[in-house]
matplotlib code that plots the C-alpha trace (Angstrom):
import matplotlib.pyplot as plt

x = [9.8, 11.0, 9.4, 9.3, 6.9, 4.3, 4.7, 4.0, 2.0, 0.7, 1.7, 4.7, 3.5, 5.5, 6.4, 5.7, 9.2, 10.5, 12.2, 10.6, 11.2, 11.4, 10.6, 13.5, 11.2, 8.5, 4.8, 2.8, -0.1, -0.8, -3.8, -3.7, -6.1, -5.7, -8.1, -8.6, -9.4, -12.4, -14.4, -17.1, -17.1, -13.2, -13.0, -15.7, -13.9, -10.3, -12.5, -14.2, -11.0, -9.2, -12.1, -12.4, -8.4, -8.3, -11.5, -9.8, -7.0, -8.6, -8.0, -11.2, -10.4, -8.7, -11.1, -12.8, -9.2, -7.9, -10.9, -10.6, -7.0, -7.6, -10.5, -8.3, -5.3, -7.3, -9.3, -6.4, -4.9, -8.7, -8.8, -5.2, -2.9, -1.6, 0.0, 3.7, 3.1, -1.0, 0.2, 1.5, -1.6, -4.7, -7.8, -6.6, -7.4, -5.1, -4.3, -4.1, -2.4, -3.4, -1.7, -2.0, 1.0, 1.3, 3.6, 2.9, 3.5, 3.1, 0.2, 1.3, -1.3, 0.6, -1.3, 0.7, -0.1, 1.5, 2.3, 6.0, 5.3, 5.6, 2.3, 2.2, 0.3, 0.2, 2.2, 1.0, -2.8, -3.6, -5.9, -5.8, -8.0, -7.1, -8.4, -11.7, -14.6, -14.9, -11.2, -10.1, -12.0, -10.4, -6.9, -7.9, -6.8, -8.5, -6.7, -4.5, -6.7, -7.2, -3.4, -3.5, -6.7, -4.0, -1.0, -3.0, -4.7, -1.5, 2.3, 4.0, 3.6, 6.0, 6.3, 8.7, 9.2, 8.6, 11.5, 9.8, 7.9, 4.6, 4.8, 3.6, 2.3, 2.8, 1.1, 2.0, -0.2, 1.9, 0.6, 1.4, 2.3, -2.0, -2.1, -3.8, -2.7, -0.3]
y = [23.2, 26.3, 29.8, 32.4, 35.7, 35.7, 39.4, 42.5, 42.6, 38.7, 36.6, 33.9, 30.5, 27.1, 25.4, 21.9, 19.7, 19.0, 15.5, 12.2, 8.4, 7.3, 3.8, 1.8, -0.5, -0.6, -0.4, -3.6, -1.8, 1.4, 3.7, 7.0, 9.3, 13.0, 15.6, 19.1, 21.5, 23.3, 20.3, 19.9, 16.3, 16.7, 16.0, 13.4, 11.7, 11.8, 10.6, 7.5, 6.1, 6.2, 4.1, 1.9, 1.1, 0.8, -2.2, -3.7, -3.5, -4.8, -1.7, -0.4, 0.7, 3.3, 4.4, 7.4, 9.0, 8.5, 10.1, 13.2, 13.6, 13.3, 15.6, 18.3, 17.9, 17.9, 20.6, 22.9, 22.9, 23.7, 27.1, 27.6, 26.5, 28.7, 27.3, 28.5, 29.3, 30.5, 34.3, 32.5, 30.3, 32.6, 30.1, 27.0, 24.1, 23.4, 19.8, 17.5, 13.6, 11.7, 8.5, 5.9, 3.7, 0.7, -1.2, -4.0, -1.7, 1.6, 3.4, 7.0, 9.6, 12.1, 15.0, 17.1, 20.5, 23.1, 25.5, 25.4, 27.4, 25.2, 24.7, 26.6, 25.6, 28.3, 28.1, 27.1, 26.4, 29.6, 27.1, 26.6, 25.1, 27.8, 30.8, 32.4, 31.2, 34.3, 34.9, 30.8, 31.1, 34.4, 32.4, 30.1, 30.4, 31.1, 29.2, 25.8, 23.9, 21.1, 20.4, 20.6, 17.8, 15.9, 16.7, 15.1, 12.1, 11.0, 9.7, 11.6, 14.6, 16.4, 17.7, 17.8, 20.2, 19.1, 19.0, 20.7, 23.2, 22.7, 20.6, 17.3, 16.7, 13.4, 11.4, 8.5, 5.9, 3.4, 0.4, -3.1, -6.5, -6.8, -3.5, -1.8, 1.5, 1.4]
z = [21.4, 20.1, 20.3, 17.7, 17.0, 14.5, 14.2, 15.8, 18.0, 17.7, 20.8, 21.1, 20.0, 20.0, 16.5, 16.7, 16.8, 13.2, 14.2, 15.0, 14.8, 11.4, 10.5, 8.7, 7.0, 4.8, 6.2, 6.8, 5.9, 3.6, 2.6, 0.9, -0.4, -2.1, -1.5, -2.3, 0.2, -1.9, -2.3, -0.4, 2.4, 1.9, 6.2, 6.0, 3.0, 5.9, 8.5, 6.4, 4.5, 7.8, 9.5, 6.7, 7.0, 10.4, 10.5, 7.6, 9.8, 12.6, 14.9, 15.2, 18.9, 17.2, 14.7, 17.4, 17.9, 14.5, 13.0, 15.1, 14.2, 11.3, 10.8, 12.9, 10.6, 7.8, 9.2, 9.7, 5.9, 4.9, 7.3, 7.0, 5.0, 1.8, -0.9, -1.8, -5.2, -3.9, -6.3, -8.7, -9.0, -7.8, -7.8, -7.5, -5.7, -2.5, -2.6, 0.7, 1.1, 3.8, 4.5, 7.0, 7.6, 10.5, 11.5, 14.0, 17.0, 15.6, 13.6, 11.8, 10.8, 7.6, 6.5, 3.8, 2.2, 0.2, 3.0, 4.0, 7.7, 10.2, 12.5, 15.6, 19.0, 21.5, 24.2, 27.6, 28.0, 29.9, 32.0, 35.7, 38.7, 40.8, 38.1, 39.1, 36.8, 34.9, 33.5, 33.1, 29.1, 28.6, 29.1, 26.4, 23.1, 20.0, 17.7, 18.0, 20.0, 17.0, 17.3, 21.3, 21.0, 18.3, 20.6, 23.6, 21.5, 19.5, 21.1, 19.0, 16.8, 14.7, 10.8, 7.9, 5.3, 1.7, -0.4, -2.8, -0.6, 1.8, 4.5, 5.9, 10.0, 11.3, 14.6, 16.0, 18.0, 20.0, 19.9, 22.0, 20.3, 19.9, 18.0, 21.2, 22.4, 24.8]

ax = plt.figure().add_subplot(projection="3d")
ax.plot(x, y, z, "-o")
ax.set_aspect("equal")
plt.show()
């Protein structure tokens, strides 16, 4: 991962890798759904589509982690994402794709936004056994924990830059040759 300041006086964070495996064939299977980030049940709305795909599937063993990556990614363009052209078009309604895509061993999670910077986690946990009780929360950071819990969940996690501006976040579940995680 690579390091970079978020300006003075903010702390370094790590930007998530931009490079990952990429599929040289079609999906076997394939749902999408646009959402704006104003609308009210816009997570609920991630969370349901991607259970409903993965029954119809038939990898509902997934559906628990799925749904919480989804509603973090999700989550995050809601609370943080800025469109490019956001001056240009004060007001209006920040648009999110999810899409689901599996393969017979692999299941991939894409959130895209209209925010070209690249997601951050903090670096290092700040968390350690040894810490006295009082100071191990104070290590803890207040932001980037929903891509730590999709860093941890997931196989693989990485992002892309739109070629036309914002930016899409992809996961990956391995899965074995009976589409459980391996």
């Amino acid at each position: 991962m690579n390091t970079c300041k978020s300006g003075p006086g903010f702390e370094s964070f790590a930007v998530l890798t931009r490079s990952g495996p990429e599929p040289s064939e079609p999906a076997e299977r394939f749902r999408a759904l646009t959402l704006f980030a104003e609308t009210p049940g816009t997570v609920r709305a991630a969370r349901e589509m991607t259970r409903a795909a993965l029954e119809d599937w038939g990898l509902p063993h997934l559906a628990e982690d799925a749904r919480l990556v989804v509603s973090e990614l999700v989550g995050n363009v809601i609370h943080h994402a800025v469109p490019d052209d956001f001056r240009t078009r004060p007001g209006a309604a920040r648009r999110i794709d999810l899409a689901l895509r599996c393969w017979p061993r692999r299941l991939f999670i894409e959130v895209t936004d209209e925010d070209s910077s690249p997601p951050v986690l903090p670096v290092g946990e700040g968390f350690s056994a040894e810490l006295p009780e009082n100071t191990a929360e104070a290590l803890l950071p207040d932001s980037g924990r929903g891509l730590m819990i999709v860093q941890r969940l997931t196989d693989a996690l990485w992002w892309v830059p739109g070629l036309a501006g914002g930016k899409t976040v992809i996961c990956r579940f391995d899965l074995d040759r009976d589409g459980v995680l391996s």
